[in-house]
C-alpha positions as CSV (number, residue, x, y, z in Angstrom):
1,X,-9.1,30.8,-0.7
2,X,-9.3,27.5,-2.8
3,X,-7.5,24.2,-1.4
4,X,-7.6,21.7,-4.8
5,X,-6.2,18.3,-5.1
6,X,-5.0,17.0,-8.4
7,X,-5.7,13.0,-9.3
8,X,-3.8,11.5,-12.1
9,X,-6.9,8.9,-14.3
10,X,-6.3,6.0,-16.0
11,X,-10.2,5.9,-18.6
12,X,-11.5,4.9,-21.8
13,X,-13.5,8.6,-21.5
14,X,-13.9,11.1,-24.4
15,X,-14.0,14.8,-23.1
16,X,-15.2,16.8,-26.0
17,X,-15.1,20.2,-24.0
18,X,-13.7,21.4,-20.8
19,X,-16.1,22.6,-17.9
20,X,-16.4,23.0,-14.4
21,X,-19.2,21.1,-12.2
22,X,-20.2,22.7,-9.1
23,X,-22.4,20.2,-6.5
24,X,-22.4,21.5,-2.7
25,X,-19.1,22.6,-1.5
26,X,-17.3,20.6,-4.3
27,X,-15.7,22.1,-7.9
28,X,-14.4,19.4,-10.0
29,X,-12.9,20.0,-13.5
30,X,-11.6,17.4,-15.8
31,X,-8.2,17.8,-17.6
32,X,-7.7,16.2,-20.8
33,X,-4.6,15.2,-23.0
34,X,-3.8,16.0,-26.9
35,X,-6.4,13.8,-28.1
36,X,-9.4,14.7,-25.5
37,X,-8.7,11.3,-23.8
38,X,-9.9,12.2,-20.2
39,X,-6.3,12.0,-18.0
40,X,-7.0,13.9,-14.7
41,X,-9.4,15.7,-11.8
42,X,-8.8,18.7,-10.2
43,X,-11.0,18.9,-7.2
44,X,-11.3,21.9,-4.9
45,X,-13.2,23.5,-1.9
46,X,-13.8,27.3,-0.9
47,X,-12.0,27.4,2.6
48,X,-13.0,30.8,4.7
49,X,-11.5,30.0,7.8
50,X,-8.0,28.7,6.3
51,X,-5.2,30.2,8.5
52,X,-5.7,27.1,10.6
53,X,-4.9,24.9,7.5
54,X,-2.2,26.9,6.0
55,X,1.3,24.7,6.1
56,X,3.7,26.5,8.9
57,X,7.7,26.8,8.1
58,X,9.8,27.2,11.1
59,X,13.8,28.0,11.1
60,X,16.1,26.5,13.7
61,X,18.9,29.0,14.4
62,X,21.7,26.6,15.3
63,X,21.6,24.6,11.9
64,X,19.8,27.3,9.9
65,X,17.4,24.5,8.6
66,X,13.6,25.2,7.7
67,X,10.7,22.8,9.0
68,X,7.7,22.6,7.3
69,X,4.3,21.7,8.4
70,X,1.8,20.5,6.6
71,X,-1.7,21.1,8.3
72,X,-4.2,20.3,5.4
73,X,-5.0,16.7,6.2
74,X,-8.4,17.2,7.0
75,X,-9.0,19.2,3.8
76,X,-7.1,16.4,1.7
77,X,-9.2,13.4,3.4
78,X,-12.2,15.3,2.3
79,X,-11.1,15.6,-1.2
80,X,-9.4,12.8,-1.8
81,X,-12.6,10.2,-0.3
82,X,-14.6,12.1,-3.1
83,X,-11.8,11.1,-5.6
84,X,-12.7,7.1,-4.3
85,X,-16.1,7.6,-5.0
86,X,-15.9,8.9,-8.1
87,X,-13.3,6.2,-9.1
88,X,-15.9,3.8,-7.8
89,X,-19.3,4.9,-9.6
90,X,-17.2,6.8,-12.4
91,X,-16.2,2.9,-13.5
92,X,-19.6,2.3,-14.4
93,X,-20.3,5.8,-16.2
94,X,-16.5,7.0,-17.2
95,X,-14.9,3.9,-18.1
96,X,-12.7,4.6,-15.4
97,X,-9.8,2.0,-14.3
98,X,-7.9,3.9,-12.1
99,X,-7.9,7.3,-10.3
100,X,-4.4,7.7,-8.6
101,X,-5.9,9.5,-5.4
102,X,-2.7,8.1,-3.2
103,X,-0.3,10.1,-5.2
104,X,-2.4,13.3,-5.7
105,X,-0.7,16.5,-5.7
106,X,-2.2,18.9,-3.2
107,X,-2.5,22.9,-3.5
108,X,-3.9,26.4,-2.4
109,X,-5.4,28.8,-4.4
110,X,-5.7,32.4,-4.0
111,X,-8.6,34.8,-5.0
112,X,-7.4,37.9,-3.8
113,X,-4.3,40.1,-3.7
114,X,-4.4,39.8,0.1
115,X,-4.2,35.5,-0.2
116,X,-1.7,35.7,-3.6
117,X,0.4,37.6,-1.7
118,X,0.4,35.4,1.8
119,X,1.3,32.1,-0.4
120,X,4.2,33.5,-1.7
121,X,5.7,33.1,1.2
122,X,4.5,29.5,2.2
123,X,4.8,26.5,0.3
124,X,1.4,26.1,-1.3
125,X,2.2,23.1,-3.9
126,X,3.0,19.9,-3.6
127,X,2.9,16.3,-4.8
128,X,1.9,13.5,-2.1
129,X,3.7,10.5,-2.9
130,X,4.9,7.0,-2.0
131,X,6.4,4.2,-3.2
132,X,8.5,1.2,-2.6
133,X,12.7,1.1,-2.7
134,X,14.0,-1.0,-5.9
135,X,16.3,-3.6,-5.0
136,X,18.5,-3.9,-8.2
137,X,19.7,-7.3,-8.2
138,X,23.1,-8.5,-10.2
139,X,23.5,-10.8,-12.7
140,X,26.1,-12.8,-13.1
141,X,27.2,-16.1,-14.9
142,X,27.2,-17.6,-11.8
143,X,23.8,-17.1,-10.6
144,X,22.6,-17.7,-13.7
145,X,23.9,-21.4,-14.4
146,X,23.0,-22.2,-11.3
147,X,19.2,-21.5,-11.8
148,X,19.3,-23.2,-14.8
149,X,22.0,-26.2,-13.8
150,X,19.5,-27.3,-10.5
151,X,16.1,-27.0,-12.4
152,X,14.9,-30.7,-11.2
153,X,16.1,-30.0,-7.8
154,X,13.9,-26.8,-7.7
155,X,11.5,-28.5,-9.6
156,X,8.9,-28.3,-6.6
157,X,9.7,-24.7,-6.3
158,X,8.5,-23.1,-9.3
159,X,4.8,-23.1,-8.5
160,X,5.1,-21.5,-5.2
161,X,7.9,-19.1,-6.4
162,X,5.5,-18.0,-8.7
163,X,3.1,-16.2,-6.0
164,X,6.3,-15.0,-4.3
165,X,7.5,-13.4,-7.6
166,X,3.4,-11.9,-7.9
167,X,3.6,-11.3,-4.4
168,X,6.4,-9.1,-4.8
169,X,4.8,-7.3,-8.0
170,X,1.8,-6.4,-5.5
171,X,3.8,-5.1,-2.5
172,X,5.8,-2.7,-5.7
173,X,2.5,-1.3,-6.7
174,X,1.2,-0.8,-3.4
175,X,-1.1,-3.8,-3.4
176,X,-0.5,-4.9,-0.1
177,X,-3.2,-7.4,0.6
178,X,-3.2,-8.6,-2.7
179,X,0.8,-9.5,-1.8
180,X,0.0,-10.9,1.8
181,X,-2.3,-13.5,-0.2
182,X,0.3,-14.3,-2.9
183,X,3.4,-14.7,-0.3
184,X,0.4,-16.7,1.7
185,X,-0.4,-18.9,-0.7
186,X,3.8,-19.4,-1.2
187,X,3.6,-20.7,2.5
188,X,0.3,-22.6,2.0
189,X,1.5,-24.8,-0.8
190,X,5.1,-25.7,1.0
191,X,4.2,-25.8,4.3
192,X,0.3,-26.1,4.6
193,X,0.2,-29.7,3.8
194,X,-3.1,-29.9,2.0
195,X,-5.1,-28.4,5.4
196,X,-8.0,-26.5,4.5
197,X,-9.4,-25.7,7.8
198,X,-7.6,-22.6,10.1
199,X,-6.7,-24.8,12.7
200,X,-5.6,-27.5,10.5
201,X,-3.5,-25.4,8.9
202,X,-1.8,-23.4,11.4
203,X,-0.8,-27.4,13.6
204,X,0.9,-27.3,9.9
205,X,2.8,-24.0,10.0
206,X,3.4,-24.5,13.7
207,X,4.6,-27.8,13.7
208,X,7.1,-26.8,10.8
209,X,10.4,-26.3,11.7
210,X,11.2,-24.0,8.5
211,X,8.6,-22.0,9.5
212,X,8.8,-21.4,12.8
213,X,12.5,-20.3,12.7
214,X,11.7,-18.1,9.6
215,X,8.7,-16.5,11.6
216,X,11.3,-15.5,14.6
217,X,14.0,-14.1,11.9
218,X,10.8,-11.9,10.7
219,X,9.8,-10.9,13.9
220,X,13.6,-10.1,15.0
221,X,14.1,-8.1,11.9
222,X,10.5,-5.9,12.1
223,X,11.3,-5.2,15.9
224,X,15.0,-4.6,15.7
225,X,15.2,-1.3,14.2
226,X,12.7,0.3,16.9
227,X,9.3,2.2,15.8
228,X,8.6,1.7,12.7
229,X,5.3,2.0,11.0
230,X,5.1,-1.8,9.6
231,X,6.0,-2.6,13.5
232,X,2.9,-0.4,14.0
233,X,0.4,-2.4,11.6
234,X,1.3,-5.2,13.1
235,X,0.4,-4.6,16.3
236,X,-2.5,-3.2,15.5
237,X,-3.7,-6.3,13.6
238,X,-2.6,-8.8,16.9
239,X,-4.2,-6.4,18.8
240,X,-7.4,-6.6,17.0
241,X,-7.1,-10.0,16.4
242,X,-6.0,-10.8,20.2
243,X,-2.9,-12.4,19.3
244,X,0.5,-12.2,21.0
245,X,3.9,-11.2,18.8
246,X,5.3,-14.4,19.1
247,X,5.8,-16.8,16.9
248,X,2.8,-19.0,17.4
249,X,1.0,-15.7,17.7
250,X,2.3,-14.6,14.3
251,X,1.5,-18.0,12.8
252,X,-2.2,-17.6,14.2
253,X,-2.3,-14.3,12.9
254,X,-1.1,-15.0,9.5
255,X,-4.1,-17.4,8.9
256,X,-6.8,-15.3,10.9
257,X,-6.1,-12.7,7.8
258,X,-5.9,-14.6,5.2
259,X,-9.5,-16.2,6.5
260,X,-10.8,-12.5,6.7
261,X,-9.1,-11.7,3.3
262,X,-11.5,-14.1,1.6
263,X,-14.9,-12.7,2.1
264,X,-16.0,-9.4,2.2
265,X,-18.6,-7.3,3.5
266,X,-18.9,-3.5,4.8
267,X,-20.8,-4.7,8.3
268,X,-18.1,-6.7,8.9
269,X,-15.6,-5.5,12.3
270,X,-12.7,-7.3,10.7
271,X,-10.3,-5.5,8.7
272,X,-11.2,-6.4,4.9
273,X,-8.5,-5.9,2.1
274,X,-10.1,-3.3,-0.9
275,X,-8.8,-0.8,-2.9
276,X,-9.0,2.3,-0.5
277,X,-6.9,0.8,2.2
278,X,-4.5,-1.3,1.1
279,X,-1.2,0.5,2.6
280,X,-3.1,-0.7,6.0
281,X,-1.9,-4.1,4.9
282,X,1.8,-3.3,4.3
283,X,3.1,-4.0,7.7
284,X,1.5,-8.1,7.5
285,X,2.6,-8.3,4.2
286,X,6.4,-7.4,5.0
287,X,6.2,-9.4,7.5
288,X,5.1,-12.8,5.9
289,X,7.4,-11.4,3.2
290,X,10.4,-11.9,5.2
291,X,9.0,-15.5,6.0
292,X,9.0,-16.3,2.4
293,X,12.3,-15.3,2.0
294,X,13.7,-16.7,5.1
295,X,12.1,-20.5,4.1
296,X,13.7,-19.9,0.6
297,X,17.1,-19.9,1.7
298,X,16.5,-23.2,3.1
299,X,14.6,-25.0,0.3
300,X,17.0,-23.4,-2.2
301,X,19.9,-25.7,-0.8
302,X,18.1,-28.7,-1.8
303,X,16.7,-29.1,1.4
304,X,12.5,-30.4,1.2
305,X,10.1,-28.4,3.5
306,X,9.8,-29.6,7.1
């Protein structure tokens, strides 16, 4: 039996015939489009042992309703870190810009009667996905003159808006650090008052009034729905960082990973933003998110940052 991932490729790479490369336990086959531009990877392993991998469906006689468990994780880690290291060397060699490894579409294979017929009855094909909710707002005439009728009143505003509106362009592609910098350096510029040292800067968030009441309606609405998985990040990132989830704790923390945020290095035991572990980062970033937008109702009224 074959388990296979499929990764969509964003490349400036010819493929002039199709072919198979075989290196250790790895087959990997490019797939091309109309014009031989290169546009996706399959990339599969031999499994012997695979009952243990195979999804399970179970049926639940009162609601008649089928469960499904997926058990290939293991498998699809293995696959998809080669997927990251091809994306990373293969933008040298391949011209590649983007390997879509996060949204790969995962699958068995059979090579006998016996395995053909045992996937027919499980589901053996299936597309891994996620992706952010769009908010579609309204316009109206209202709105509209009103952006335009109090331009010198939200004349400081438009800079910062500006990493608020990138900000939120990051957190829709699944950039999530990149988006807790941006809504970061929205709070920096209103609030940060020139500080360029941590502890400068968070006496500045902490001593602002704005803030620390937007920081509390964040923390209210991350922890009010129960378990969640941003509620998760978070902890794990005040954990790590040994901060409390309070607001002075949340201020702390904010500027703890925006300092970690801007150097990198693999020895390093903080948690570094890069482009395999971004979704890590989506917790922090909803939650300085919601500070954004809870100072913004504020400021929009007229009233200057304090």
């Amino acid at each position: 039996m074959k388990y296979q991932i499929e990764v969509e490729i964003e490349a400036d790479a010819i493929c002039e015939r199709l072919f198979q490369v075989t290196v250790n336990e790895f087959i990997v086959e490019p797939l091309v489009d109309e014009n031989r531009r290169l546009r996706a990877l399959l990339l599969s392993v031999g499994v012997q042992d695979y009952s243990s991998y195979l999804p399970t469906a179970t049926r639940d006689p009162s609601t008649n309703m089928v469960s499904i468990m997926l058990r290939d994780g293991e498998l699809a880690h293995r696959l998809i870190d080669m997927a990251q290291h091809i994306e990373a060397i293969g933008s040298f060699w391949l011209g590649i810009g983007k390997v879509y490894w996060e949204r790969s579409t995962r699958r068995w294979i059979g090579e006998t009667p016996e395995e053909l017929d045992l996937l027919k009855a499980l589901p053996h094909d299936w597309k891994q996905t996620r992706s952010e909710k769009e908010l579609k707002m309204k316009v109206t005439p209202e709105i509209l003159g009103s952006i335009i009728a109090n331009r010198s009143l939200h004349a400081n505003l438009t800079l910062p808006m500006s990493f608020y509106r990138e900000g939120c362009n990051d957190f829709k592609r699944g950039h999530y650090a990149n988006a807790f910098v941006n809504f970061y350096f929205y709070l920096d510029d209103l609030y940060g008052a020139g500080a360029t040292k941590n502890k400068q800067v968070e006496e500045r968030f902490k001593g602002s009034k704005h803030v620390r009441a937007a920081v509390q309606e964040a923390i209210d609405e991350l922890v009010s729905p129960g378990p969640s998985e941003n509620l998760s990040q978070v902890m794990m990132f005040l954990r790590d960082e040994r901060k409390s989830l309070s607001v002075d704790g949340i201020i702390e923390l904010f500027v703890q990973v925006r300092g970690n945020l801007a150097h990198f290095s693999q020895k390093s035991t903080k948690k570094k933003g890069h482009a395999f572990n971004q979704f890590d980062f989506r917790g922090i970033a909803y939650l300085l998110q919601a500070v954004c937008i809870f100072t913004f109702t504020r400021l929009t009224t007229g009233e200057p940052p304090r």
